[in-house]
Residue frames as qw, qx, qy, qz and C-alpha x, y, z in Angstrom:
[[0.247, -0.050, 0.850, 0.462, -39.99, 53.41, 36.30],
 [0.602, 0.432, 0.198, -0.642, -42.43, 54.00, 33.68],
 [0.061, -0.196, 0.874, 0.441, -42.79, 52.20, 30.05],
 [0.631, 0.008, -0.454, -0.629, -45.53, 50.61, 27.66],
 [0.868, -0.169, -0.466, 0.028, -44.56, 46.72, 29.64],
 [0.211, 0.758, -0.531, 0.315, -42.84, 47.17, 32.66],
 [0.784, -0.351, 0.485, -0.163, -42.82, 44.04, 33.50],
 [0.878, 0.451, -0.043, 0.155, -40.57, 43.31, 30.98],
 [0.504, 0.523, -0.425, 0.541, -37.65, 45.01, 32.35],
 [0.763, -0.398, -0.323, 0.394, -35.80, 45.41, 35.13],
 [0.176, 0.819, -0.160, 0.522, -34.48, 48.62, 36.86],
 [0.855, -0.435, -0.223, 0.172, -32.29, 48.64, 39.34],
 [0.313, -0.841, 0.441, -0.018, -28.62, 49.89, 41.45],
 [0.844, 0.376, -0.292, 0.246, -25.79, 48.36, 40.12],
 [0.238, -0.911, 0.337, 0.022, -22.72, 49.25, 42.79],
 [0.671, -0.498, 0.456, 0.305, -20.34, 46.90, 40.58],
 [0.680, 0.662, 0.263, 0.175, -19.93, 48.22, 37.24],
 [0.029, 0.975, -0.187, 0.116, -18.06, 51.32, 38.34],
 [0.827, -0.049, -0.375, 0.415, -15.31, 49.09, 40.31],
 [0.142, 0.567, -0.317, 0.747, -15.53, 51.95, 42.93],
 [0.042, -0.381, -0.767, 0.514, -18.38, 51.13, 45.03],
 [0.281, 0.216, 0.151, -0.923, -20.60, 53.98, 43.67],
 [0.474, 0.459, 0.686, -0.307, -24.03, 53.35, 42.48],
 [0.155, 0.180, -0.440, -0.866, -25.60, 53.41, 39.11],
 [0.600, 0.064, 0.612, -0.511, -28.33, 52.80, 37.89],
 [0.152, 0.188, -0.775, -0.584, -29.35, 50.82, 34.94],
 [0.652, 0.346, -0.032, -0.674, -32.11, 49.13, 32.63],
 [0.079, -0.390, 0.859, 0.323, -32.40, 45.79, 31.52],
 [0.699, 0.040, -0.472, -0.536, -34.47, 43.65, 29.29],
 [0.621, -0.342, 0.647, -0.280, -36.04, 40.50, 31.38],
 [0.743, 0.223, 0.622, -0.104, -36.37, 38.35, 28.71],
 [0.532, 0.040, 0.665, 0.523, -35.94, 38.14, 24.54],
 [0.170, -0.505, -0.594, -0.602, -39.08, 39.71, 23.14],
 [0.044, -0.514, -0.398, 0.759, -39.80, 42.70, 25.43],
 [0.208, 0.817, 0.445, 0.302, -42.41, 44.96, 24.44],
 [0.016, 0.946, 0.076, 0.314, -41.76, 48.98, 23.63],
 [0.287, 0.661, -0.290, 0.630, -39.72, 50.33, 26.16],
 [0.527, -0.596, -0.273, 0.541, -38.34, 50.95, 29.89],
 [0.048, 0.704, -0.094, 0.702, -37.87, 54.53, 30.87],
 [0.432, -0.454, -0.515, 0.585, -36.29, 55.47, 34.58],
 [0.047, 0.748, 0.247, 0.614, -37.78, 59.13, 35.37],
 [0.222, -0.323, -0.476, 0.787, -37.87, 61.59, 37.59],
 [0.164, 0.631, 0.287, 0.702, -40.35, 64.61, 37.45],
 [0.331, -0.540, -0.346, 0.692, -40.09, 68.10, 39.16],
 [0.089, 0.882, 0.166, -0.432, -41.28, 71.77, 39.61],
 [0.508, 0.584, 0.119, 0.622, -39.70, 74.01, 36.02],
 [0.208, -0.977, -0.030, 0.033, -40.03, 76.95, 38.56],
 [0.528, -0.620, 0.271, 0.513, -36.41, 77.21, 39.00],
 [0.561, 0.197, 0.687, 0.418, -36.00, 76.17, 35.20],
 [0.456, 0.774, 0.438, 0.024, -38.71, 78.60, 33.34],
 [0.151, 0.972, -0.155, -0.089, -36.74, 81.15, 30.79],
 [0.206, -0.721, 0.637, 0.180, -33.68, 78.96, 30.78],
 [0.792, 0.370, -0.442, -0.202, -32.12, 76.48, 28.42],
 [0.739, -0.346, 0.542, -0.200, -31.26, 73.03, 30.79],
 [0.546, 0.471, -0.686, -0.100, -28.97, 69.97, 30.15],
 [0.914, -0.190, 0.123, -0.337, -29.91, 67.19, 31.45],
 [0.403, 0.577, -0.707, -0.069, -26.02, 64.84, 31.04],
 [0.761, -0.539, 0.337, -0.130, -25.24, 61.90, 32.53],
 [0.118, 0.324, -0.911, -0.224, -22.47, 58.93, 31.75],
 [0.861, 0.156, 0.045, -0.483, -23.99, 56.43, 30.29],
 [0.014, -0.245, 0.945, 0.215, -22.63, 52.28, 28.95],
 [0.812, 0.262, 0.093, -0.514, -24.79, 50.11, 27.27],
 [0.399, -0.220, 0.884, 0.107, -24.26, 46.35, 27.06],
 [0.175, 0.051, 0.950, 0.255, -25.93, 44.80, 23.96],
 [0.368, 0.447, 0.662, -0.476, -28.54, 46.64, 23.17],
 [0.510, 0.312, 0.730, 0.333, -30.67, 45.68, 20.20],
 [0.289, 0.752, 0.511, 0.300, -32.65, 48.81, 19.30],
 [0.046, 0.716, 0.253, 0.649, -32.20, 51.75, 21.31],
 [0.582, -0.587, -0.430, 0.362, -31.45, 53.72, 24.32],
 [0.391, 0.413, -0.073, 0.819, -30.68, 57.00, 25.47],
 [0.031, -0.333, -0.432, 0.838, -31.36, 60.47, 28.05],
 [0.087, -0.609, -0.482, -0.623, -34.84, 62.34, 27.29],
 [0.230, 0.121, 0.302, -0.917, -36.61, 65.72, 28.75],
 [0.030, -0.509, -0.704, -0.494, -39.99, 66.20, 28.61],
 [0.036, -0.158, -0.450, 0.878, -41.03, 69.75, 29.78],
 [0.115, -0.516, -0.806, -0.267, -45.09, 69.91, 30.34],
 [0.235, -0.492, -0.084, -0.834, -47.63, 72.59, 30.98],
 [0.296, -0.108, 0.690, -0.652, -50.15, 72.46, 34.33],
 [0.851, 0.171, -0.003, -0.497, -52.84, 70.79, 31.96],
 [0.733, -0.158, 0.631, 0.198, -50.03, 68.00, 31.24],
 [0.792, 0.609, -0.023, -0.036, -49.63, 69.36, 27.56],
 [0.824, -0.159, 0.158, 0.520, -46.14, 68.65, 26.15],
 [0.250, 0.948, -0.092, -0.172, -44.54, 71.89, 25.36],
 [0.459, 0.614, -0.633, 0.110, -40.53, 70.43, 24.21],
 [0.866, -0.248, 0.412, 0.134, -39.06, 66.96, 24.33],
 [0.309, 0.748, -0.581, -0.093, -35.81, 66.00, 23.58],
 [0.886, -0.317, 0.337, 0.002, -34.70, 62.49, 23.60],
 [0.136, -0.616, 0.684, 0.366, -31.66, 60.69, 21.83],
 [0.721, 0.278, 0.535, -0.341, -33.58, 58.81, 19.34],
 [0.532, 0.772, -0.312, -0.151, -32.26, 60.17, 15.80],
 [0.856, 0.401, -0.205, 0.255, -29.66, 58.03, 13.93],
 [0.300, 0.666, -0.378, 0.569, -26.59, 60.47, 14.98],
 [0.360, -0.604, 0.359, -0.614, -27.58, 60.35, 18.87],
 [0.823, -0.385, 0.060, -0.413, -28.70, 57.07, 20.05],
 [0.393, -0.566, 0.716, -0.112, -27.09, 54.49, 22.20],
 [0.912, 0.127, -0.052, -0.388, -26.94, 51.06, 20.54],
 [0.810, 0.331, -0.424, 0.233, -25.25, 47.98, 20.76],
 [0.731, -0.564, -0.197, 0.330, -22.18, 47.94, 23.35],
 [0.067, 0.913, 0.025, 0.401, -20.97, 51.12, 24.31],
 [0.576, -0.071, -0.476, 0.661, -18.09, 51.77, 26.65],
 [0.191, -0.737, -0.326, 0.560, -18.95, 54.98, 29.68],
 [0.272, 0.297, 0.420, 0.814, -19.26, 58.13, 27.62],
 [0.037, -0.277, -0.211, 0.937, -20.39, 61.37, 28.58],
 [0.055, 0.314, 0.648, 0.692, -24.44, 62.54, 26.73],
 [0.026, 0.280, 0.500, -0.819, -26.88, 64.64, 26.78],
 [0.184, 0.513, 0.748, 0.378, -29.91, 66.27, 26.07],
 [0.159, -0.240, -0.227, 0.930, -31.01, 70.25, 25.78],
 [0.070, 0.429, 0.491, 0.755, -33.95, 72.37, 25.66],
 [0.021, 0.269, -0.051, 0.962, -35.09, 75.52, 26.28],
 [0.096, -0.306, -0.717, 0.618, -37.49, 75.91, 29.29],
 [0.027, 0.556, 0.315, 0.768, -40.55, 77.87, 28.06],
 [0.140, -0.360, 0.274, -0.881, -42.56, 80.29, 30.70],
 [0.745, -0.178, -0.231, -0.600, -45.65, 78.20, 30.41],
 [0.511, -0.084, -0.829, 0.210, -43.51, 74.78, 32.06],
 [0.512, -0.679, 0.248, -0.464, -44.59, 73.80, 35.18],
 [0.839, -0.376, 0.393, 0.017, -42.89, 70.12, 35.02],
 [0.302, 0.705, -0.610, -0.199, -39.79, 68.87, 34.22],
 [0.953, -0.001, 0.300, -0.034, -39.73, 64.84, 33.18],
 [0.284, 0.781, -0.556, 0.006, -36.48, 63.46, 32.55],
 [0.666, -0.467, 0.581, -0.021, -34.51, 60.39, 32.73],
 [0.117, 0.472, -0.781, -0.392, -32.68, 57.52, 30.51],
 [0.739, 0.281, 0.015, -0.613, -34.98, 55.32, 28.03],
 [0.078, -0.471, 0.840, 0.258, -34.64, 51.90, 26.27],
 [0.788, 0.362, -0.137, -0.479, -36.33, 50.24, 23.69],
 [0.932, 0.160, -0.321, 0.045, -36.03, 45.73, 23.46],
 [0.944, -0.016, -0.239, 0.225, -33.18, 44.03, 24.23],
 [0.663, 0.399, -0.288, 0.564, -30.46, 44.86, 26.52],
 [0.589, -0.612, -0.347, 0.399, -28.74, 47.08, 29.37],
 [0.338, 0.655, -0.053, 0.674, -28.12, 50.23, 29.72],
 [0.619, -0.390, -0.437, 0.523, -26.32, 52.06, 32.93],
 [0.139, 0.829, 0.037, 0.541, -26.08, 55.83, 34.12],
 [0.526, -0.584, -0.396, 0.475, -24.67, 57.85, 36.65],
 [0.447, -0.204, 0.081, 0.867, -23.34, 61.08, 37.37],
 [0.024, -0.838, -0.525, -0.149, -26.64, 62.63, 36.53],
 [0.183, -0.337, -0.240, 0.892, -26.62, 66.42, 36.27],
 [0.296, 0.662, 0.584, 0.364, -29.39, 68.56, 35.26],
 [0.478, -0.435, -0.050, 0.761, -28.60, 72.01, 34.97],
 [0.228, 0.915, 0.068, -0.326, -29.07, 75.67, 33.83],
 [0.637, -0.062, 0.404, 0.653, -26.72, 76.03, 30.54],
 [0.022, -0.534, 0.155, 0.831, -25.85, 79.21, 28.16],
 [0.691, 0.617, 0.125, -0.357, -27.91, 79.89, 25.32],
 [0.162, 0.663, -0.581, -0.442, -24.59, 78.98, 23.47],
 [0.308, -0.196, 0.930, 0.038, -25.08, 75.28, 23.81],
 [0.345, -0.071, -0.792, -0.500, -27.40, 73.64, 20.89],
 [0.592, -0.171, 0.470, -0.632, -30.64, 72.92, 21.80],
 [0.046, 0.218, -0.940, -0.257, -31.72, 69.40, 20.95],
 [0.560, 0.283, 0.189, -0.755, -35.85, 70.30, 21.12],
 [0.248, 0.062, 0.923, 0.287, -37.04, 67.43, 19.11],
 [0.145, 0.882, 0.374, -0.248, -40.33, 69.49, 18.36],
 [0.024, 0.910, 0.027, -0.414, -38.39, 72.52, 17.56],
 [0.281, -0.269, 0.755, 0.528, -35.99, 70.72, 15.04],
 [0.517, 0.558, 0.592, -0.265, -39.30, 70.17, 13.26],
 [0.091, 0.089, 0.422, 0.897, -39.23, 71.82, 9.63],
 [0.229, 0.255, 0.121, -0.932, -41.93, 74.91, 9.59],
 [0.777, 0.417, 0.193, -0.431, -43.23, 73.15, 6.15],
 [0.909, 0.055, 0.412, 0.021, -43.64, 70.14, 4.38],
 [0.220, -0.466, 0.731, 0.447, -40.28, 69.09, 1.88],
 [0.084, 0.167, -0.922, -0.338, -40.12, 67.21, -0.85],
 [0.660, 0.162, 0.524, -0.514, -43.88, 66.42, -1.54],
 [0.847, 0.396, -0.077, -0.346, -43.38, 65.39, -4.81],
 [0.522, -0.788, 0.299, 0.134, -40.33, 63.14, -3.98],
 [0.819, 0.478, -0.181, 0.260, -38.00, 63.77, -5.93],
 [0.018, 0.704, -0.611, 0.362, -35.20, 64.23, -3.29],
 [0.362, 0.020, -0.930, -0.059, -36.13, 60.54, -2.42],
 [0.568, -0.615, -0.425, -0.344, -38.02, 59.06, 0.71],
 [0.542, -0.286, -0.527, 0.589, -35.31, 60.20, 3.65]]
């Protein structure tokens, strides 16, 4: 577990959401007025990874949550710089509110220079959010990458805005 407070949330095995017996695992606010965020992680070696574009999926449900929640990469150099994150943060992607199991992900492109891969499933204030079925995995260059960096625009838009202020 990592996060700005984490002693504001709670992380933990669930083995009765699924109504199978399997495990999941999940996030949960402890309290009304949590600060920033909970993040479960994992990090490991890119060696297998370097030169390939990786999807990180899992199923996900989310019970009431207020702001935000979702899967994120983050693939760093040996000095700890960040060379591409991807998280589910944008309007179109994130988890919010109550969500029935659903299938999401997150992709991007391994550069030469990784040496760690940081991944796992994030959440910002209020609420719960569950995963399982975790798979991270080597995928075809066909699949979108979702590089939050690399979505970047090259150069600046609208400086004098007239195309408004989105």
């Amino acid at each position: 577990m990592s996060g700005a407070v984490p002693e504001d949330y709670e992380v933990g095995i669930d083995f009765e959401i699924l109504q199978t017996g399997r495990a999941c695992a999940f996030i949960r606010s402890k309290h009304q007025s949590p600060a920033e965020y909970a993040s479960l992680l994992q990090t490991i070696r890119a060696d297998a990874y370097r030169g390939a574009r990786v999807e990180l999926s899992a199923m996900v449900k989310a019970r009431e949550v207020a702001s935000w929640a979702g899967l994120w990469i983050r693939i760093d150099d040996a000095t700890d710089r960040t060379l591409a994150f991807g998280n589910m943060y944008n309007a179109e992607r994130r988890i919010s509110g109550t969500v029935n199991w659903q299938r999401r992900s997150v992709v991007l492109d391994v550069p030469e220079a990784g040496a760690y891969l940081n991944f796992g499933l994030v959440m910002q204030r209020t609420g719960q959010v569950w995963m399982y079925d975790v798979r991270l995995e080597a995928v075809s260059d066909d699949v979108p990458v979702t590089d939050f960096l690399a979505m970047l625009p090259l150069h600046p838009t609208n400086l004098d805005f007239e195309d408004g202020t989105n």
